[in-house]
C-alpha positions in Angstrom: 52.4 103.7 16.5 50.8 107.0 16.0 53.4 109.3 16.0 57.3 109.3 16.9 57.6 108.0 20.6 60.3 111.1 20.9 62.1 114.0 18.8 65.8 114.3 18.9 67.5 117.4 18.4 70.8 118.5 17.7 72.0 121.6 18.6 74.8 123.7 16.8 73.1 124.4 12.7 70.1 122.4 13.7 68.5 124.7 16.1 71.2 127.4 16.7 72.4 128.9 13.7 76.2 128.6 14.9 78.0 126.7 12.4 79.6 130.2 10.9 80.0 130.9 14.5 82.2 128.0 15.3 83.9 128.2 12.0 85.2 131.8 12.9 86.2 130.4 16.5 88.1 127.8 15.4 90.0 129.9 12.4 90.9 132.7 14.8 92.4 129.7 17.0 93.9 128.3 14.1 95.5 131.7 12.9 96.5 132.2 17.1 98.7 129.3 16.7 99.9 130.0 13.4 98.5 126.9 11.6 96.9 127.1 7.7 93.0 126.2 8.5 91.2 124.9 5.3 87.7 124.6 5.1 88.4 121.1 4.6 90.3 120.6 8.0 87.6 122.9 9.9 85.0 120.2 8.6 86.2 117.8 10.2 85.4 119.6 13.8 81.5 120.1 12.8 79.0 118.4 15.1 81.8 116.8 17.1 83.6 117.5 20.1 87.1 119.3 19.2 88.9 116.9 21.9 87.7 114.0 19.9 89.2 115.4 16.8 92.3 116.6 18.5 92.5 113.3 20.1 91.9 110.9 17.2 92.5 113.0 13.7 95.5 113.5 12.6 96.8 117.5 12.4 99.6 120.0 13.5 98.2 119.5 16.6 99.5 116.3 16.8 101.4 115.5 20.3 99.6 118.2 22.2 97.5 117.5 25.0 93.6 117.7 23.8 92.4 119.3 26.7 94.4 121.6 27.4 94.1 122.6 23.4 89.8 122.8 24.0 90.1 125.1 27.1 92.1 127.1 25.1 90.2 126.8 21.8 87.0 128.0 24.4 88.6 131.5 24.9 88.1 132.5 21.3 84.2 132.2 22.0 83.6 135.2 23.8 85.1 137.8 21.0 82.1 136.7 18.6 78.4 137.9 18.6 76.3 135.6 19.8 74.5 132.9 17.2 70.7 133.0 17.2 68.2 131.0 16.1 68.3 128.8 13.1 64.6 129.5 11.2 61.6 127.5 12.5 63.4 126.7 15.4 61.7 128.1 18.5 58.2 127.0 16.0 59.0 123.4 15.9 60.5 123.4 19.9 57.4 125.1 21.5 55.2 123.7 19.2 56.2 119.7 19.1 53.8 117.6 21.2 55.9 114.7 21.5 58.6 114.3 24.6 61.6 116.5 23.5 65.7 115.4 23.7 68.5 117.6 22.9 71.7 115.8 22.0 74.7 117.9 21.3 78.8 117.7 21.4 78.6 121.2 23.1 78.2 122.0 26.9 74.8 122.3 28.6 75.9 126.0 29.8 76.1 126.9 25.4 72.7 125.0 25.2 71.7 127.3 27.9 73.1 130.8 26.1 71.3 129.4 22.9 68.0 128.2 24.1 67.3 130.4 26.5 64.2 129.2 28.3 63.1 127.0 25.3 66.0 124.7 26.8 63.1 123.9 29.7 60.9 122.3 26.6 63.7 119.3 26.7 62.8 116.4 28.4 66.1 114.9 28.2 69.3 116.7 27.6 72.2 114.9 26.1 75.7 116.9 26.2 79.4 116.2 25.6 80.1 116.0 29.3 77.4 112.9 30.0 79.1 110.5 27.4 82.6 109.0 27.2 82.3 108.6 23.7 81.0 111.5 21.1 79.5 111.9 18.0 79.7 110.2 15.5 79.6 107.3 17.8 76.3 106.1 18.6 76.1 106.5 22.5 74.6 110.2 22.8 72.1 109.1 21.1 71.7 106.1 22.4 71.3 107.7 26.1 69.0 110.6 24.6 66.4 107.5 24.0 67.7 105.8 27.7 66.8 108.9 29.8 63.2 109.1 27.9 62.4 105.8 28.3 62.1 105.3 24.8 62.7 103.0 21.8 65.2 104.4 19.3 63.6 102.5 16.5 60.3 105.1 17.4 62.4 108.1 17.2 62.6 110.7 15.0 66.1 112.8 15.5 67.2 116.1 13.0 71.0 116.6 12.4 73.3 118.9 9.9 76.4 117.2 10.0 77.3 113.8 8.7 79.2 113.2 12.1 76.0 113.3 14.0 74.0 111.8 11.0 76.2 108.8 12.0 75.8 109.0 15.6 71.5 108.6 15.2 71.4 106.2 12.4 74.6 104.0 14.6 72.0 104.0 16.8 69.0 103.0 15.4 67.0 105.9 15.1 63.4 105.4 13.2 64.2 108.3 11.1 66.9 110.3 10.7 66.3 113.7 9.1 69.6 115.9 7.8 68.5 119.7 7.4 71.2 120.8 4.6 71.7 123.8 6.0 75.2 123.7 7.0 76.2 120.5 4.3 75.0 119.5 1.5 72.5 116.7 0.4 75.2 114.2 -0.5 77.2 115.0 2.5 74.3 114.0 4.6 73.1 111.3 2.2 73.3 108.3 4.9 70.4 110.4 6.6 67.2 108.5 5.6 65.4 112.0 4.8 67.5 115.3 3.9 65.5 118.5 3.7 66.1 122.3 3.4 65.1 123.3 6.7 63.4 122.9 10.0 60.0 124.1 8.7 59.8 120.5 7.1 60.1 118.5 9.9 56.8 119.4 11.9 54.9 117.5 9.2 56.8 114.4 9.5 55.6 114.5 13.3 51.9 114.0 12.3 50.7 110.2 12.8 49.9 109.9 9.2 53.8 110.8 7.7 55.1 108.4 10.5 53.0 105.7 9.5 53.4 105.8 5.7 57.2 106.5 6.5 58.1 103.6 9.3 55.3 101.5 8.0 52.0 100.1 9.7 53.8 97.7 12.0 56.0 100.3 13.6 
């Protein structure tokens, strides 16, 4: 194969630099309800959806509805600035020329309010509300490569988080590269590749890198 059949791309502190965003959302929500948030806890939420947590992690939210909890959780978004860009985001989007699929725990309408139009470069877009099951379970990704009409095996997909680290290797991606901008290398060590930012992963798009990556036979 000459180069990856397809790109996978996370969203929140993969493209959007948002994690510092969500962390502030979720500690204003946290201090709202009167419950102690360590960075620890607020970990746990990264690259997953916060019903999922709610739902299967243990917590002082513990009885409450999960739902309910997320709507409410979603009103503390509108008090913060905005996110933008992470760096050599909008480069490697506009600029990758392989078919393009976004797959994030967040809702198509935030992949809208962070992409703007580069959104429209997204052949396939993957988010919480299309699957039953989220990060780190393998089925986003695993319907990313469905609705492309490609082999996960030929894929290359770029995450942050460990949760979603899981979610493309669980699925079989060819290569799965962790940008450490949000954890750090060992946090992300099941990725097959961790580097520092997005500016590296352009290069492993070329038909040379994916051959002497993936091997001849790939």
């Amino acid at each position: 194969m000459p180069e990856p059949a397809a790109l996978l791309l996370d969203l929140d502190g993969t493209l959007v630099d948002s994690e510092g965003f969500h962390r502030q959302v979720f500690r204003n929500w946290f201090a709202a309800r009167g419950w102690p948030a360590s960075d620890e806890l607020l970990a746990g939420f990264t690259g997953r959806r916060a019903d999922d947590v709610f739902a299967t992690q243990p917590g002082p939210w513990d009885g409450e509805d999960a739902e309910a909890m997320t709507a409410e959780l979603l009103t503390h978004v509108a008090g913060l600035p905005q996110p933008g860009l992470a760096p050599g985001a909008a480069e490697l989007v506009a600029g990758a020329r392989v078919p393009l699929g976004l797959v994030t725990s967040a809702t198509h309408e935030w992949a809208r309010t962070c992409l703007g139009d580069l959104l429209d470069h997204f052949a396939a877009v993957v988010t919480r509300d299309e699957v039953s099951r989220g990060k780190p379970d393998p089925e986003p990704y695993l319907l990313a490569c469905r609705a492309l009409g490609v082999s996960a095996p030929d894929c290359l997909a770029v995450e942050d988080a460990p949760a979603g680290v899981a979610s493309a290797v669980a699925a079989g991606v060819g290569l799965v590269v962790a940008v450490s901008t949000t954890f750090t290398s060992i946090q992300l060590s099941a990725a097959h590749l961790v580097v520092p930012g997005l500016d590296h992963v352009p290069g492993l798009l070329t038909a040379s890198s994916w051959a002497a990556r993936l091997g001849p036979s790939s």
